[in-house]
C-alpha positions, 0 to 999 in steps of 0.5 A: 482507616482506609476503609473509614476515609473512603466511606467518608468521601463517598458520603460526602460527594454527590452521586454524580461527582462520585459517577464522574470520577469513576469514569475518570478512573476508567478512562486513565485505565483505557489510556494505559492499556492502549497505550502500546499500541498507540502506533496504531493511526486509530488507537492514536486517536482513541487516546485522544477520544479518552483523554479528552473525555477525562478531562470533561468528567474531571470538570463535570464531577467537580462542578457537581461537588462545588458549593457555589454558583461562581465555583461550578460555573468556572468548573463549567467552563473548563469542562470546554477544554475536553467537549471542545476537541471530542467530536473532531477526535471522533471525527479522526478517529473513524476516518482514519479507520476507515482508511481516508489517510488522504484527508488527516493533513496537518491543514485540514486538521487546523481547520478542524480545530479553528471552531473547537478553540474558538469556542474556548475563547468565547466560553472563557471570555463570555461574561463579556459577551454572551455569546454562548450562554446567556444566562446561568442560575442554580436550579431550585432544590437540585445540585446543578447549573442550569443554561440559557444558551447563547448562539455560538453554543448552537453553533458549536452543538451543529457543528459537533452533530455535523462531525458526530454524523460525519463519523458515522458515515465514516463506518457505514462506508467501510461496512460497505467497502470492506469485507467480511472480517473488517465488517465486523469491526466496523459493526462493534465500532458502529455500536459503540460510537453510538453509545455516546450519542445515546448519553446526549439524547438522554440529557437534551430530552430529559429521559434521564434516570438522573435528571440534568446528569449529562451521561456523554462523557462516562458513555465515551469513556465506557464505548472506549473500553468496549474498543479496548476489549477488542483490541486487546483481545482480538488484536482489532486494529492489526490488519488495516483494510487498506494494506489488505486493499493495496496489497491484495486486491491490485494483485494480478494472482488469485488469492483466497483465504480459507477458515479451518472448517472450509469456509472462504474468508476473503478473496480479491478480484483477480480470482473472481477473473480467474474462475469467471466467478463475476456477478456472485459473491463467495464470501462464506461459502464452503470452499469445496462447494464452490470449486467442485469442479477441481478436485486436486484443489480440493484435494490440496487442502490436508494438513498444515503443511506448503503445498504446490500444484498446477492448476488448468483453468478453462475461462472464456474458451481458453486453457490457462494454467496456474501454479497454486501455492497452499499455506497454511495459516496459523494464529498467534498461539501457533494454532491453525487457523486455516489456508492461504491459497494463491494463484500465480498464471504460468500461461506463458511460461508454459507456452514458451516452453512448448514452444522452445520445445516444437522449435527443438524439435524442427531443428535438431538436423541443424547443427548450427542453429541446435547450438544457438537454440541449447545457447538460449535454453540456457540463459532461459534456465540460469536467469529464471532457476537463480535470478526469478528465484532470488526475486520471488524468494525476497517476495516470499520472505518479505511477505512474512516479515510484513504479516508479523509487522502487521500483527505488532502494528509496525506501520514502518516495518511494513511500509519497508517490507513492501518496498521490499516486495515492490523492489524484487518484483521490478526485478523479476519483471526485467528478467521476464522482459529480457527473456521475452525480447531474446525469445521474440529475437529468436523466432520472429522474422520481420521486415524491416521498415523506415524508422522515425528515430526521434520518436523511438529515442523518446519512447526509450527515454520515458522507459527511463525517466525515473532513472534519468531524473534519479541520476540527474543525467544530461542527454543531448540529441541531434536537431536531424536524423537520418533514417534508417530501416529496421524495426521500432519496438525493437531499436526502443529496446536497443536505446533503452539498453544503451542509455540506461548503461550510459547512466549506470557507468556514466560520470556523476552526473551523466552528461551523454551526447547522441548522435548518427552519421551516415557512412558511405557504405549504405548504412547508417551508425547510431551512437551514444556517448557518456562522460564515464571512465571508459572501458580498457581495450582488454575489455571491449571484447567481452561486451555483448556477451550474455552474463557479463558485467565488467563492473557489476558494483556499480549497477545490478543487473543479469548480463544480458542487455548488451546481448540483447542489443547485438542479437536485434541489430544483427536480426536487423543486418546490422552491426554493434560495437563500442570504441573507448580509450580506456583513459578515466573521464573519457568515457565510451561511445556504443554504436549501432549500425543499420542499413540505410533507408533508400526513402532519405530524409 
């Protein structure tokens, strides 16, 4: 019964209804299947491109099986609703492919759409005007409607070719900007977006196997299945470019990625840097080729488990040492798939400890200055053995949860992740900031100059103008300083310790009063006062201690900043202390003493 009923139907419509409809048929398919990864900003639009060109073969195969001239014509123009929007879809679609999220904005997305709806107008209203056809008659012996265009249909044709090669440019672009495994999916998308186009020659020029069968829409429909195949079976769109390109590229370490037989796959510019490889491309070449000349790292690439080694690398006449992490990389089938090779330059660490290491050595008669120095070994081993570790753990983690958030397409999850990421290592750059300043402390002798102390409270204030705008603080200074003698990279860091906990403890929001008075002494006191709940006298004495935080809820951090401050000041000849009465809204006033320049301002 079934069987009889369809043969009646396919009997009945003509073959180019009957075409129509099964690319209708195919289209709703395309639509369901890439339906689940409609997260995807490429996919999205996809959609829309199938969506859109099931409309235009619905209304197309109708107008084909419509017995009457008035019949076809309203078939006609309903067709419009679909070819209207297809060329700004496609527009979109390659341009979010080729990563210009910049220009997707609700604006420019209306404005892209004013003439595709304009266009619905005049085709609805066109009896009125004419303006896009002319003239339309039945062709003689032959079942379609034939057109004398008007001249907004050559508008709106100029403007759909203009978007048409708008989004090829779009791809050739990316074949341009990104690499080898991106390439190639710039390449299949190239090949099938050029599909459709082929169907509009074939009907514009007549050399058609149906003639006067537009074969545009079927041909997007097919070009959207040959996208779905891909990413369906090769998870096309789960990698974007510009994750990869933000990610990997701003990188200061090297990265390279490795195939299973050897071959490299992609790298980013830091290891060009780091090998002095500029000026030649590595991209598919045999990874033990290329780096010969370090057999240990060579040597590395066994097995599928983490491997970490020390790599010398002599460029440009200087030795550089690199900490180099193998993992290996599996595909969604637990498969191996190849390595990921990261270089992380260990130049200085390894240089402060040859130079910790001299220093020991030239003071171990020194009992005093011994103690000091075991003093700062240790807070070099407990901030980088627990803090830098927990920092680059959460990098490490993240990093993994992003590589599984960007095989499910999960934009959001990734987009947290690298905040992640960039969190932990802000962190890890403030250990390694701190551990310089007490390094640099310990070892450099300096002499001290005048200071211009309303230009280094500046400068410490745009070390802190994010955090002064997120804490909405108030900070007053005074019109006048006197001046004193020190040195400036070194009182910047004093401020930007003393603010910053200002801020942190402060009241809600911070108002902080600055100031500085000359005592008759010969020295000078800088000071800085917040509105916050003060410190108890019990507590005062703990300040400018390493690893101490009396109110470690309140603001992270690893200690070290208050000691910080007195090292330098007492490097300087000066003293530090703090004066609070403890009492709640009242808050604490830090202070610094300096020697009094004799040039006063």
């Amino acid at each position: 019964m079934a069987g009889t009923l369809v043969h009646t139907i396919l009997d009945t419509l003509p073959q180019e209804s009957i075409i129509e409809f099964l690319a209708v048929v195919m289209a709703v398919c395309t639509i369901v299947i890439l339906w689940r990864y409609r997260k995807s900003p490429e996919v999205k639009y996809m959609l829309f491109i199938e969506f859109f060109a099931a409309i235009w073969a619905f209304t197309y195969g109708m107008e084909f099986s419509s017995p009457d001239l008035e019949t076809k014509k309203h078939w006609s123009q309903l067709s419009y609703l679909g070819i209207s929007f297809l060329p700004v879809c496609y527009f979109l679609f390659t341009t979010a492919f080729s990563q210009k999220y910049h220009v997707i904005t609700p604006l420019n997305i209306g404005l892209l759409s004013i003439i595709p709806f304009f266009t619905l107008l005049l085709i609805f209203t066109n009896d009125y005007h004419l303006l896009v056809w002319s003239k339309v008659w039945l062709a003689n012996g032959a079942n379609m409607l034939l057109y004398k265009h008007g001249i907004w249909f050559w508008v709106f044709w100029g403007y759909s070719i203009t978007l048409i090669f708008a989004g090829l440019y779009n791809l050739l672009h990316a074949m341009h900007e990104f690499t080898a495994y991106y390439k190639s999916q710039a390449n299949t998308l190239l090949v099938a977006t050029l599909i459709p186009f082929l169907g509009n020659v074939m009907y514009v020029t007549g050399i058609n196997p149906i003639p006067g069968l537009d074969w545009t829409p079927l041909f997007f429909v097919f070009s959207g299945l040959i996208i779905t195949f891909g990413v369906v079976r090769y998870r096309m769109f789960d990698l974007v470019p510009f994750a990869r390109n933000k990610l990997i590229d701003t990188m200061s370490d090297g990265v390279i990625v490795i195939n299973s037989e050897g071959f490299i796959e992609d790298c980013n510019p830091a290891l060009y840097r780091i090998f002095s490889l500029n000026g030649k491309s590595i991209i598919r070449k045999h990874f033990s080729r290329i780096f010969a000349r370090y057999q240990d790292l060579v040597a590395s690439l066994e097995g599928e488990k983490i491997k970490v080694i020390e790599l010398e690398v002599y460029n440009t006449g200087l030795l550089r040492f690199y900490q180099t992490q193998i993992s290996p990389v599996f595909n969604r089938n637990q498969q191996f798939s190849g390595y990921l090779v990261q270089l992380n330059d260990i130049t200085s660490l390894k240089q402060t400890q040859n130079r910790i290491k001299e220093t020991n050595e030239q003071l171990q008669n020194e009992v005093e200055e011994r103690g000091r120095l075991i003093e700062d070994l240790d807070a070099f081993a407990h901030a980088v053995a627990h803090d830098l570790r927990n920092s680059l753990g959460s990098v490490y983690a993240s990093s993994e949860v992003m590589q599984l958030s960007a095989e499910d397409g999960d934009m959001e999850q990734l987009k947290e992740m690298a905040g992640l990421v960039r969190e932990a290592a802000q962190k890890a750059m403030n250990i390694t900031q701190e551990l310089l300043i007490l390094a640099t402390v310990s070892h450099q002798e300096i002499e001290g100059t005048p200071l211009e102390m309303a230009r280094i409270f500046s400068d410490a204030k745009n070390q802190l103008k994010n955090l002064i705008s997120k804490s909405n603080a108030q900070i007053h200074t005074p019109d006048t300083w006197p001046v004193a003698m020190g040195y400036a990279p070194w009182i910047e860091e004093v401020w930007a310790n003393y603010l910053t906990n200002a801020m942190k403890y402060g009241g809600t929001p911070p108002v902080i009063e600055v100031g500085a008075d000359t005592l008759q002494n010969g020295v000078v006191r800088f000071w800085i006062q917040d509105n916050g709940n003060g410190i108890s006298l019990e507590n005062q004495h703990k300040l400018f201690q390493k690893y101490i935080r009396l109110a470690p809820e309140k603001a992270e951090g690893y200690g070290l900043g208050l000691s910080i401050v007195k090292r330098i000041v007492e490097k300087l000849g000066g003293t530090v202390g703090v004066e609070s009465t403890g009492r709640e809204g009242e808050g604490a006033r830090f202070w610094f003493e300096l020697p009094e320049s004799p040039a006063k301002s």
